[in-house]
C-alpha positions as CSV (number, residue, x, y, z in Angstrom):
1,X,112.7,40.5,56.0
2,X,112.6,39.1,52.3
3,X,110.4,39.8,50.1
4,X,109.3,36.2,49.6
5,X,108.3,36.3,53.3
6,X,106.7,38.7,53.1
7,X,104.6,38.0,50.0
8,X,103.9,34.9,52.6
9,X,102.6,37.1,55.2
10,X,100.6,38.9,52.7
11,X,98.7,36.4,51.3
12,X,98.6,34.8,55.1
13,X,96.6,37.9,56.0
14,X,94.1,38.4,52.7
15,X,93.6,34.6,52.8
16,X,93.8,33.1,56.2
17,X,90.2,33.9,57.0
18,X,88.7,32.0,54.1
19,X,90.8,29.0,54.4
20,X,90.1,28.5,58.0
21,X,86.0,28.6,57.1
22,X,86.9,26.4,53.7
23,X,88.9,23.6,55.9
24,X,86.1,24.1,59.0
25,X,84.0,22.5,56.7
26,X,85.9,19.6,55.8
27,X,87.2,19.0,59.5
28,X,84.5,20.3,61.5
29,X,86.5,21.4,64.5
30,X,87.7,25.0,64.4
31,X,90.7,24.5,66.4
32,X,92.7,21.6,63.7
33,X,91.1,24.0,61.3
34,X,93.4,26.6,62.2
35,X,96.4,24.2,62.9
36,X,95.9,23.0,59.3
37,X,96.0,26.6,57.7
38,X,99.1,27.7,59.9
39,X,100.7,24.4,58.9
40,X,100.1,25.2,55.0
41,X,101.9,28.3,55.6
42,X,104.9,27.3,57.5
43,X,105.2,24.1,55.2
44,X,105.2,26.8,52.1
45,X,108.4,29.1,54.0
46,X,110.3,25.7,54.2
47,X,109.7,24.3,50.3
48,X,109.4,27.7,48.1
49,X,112.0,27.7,45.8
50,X,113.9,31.3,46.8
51,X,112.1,34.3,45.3
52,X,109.1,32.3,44.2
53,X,105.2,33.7,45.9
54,X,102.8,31.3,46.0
55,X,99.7,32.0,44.4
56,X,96.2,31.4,46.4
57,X,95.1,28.5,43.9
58,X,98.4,26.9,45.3
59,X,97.7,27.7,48.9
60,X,93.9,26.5,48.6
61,X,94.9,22.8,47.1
62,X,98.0,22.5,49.7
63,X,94.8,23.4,52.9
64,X,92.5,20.9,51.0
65,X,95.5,18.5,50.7
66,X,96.6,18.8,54.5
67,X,92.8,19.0,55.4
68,X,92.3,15.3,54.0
69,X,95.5,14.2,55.6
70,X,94.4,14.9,59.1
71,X,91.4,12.8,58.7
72,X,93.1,9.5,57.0
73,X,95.3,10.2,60.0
């Protein structure tokens, strides 16, 4: 496992908890709430640059970010 996954996984685990309550808010359904978070996070293991963590500032704008997304779409 690298070590930029599992910075991922790490921050994944402190943070998923909050997120899912922050974009709850926003989307009102629990279920897309969790779809967004998970998204985030598998978006972020696609587009890091290689041996870059992202910090929870960056994870918390890329949730609000998706969040709006889903309900334009």
């Amino acid at each position: 496992m690298t070590a930029q996954l599992l910075d991922v996984t790490r921050l994944y685990v402190a943070e998923q908890g909050r997120l899912r309550a922050y974009v709850r808010r926003i989307l009102r359904n629990p279920a897309s709430a969790e779809d967004v978070v998970q998204q985030v996070f598998v978006n972020m293991l696609g587009r890091l640059p290689q041996g870059e963590a992202p910090s929870p500032a960056y994870v918390l704008q890329a949730v609000r970010n998706l969040a709006h997304k889903h309900l334009r779409d």
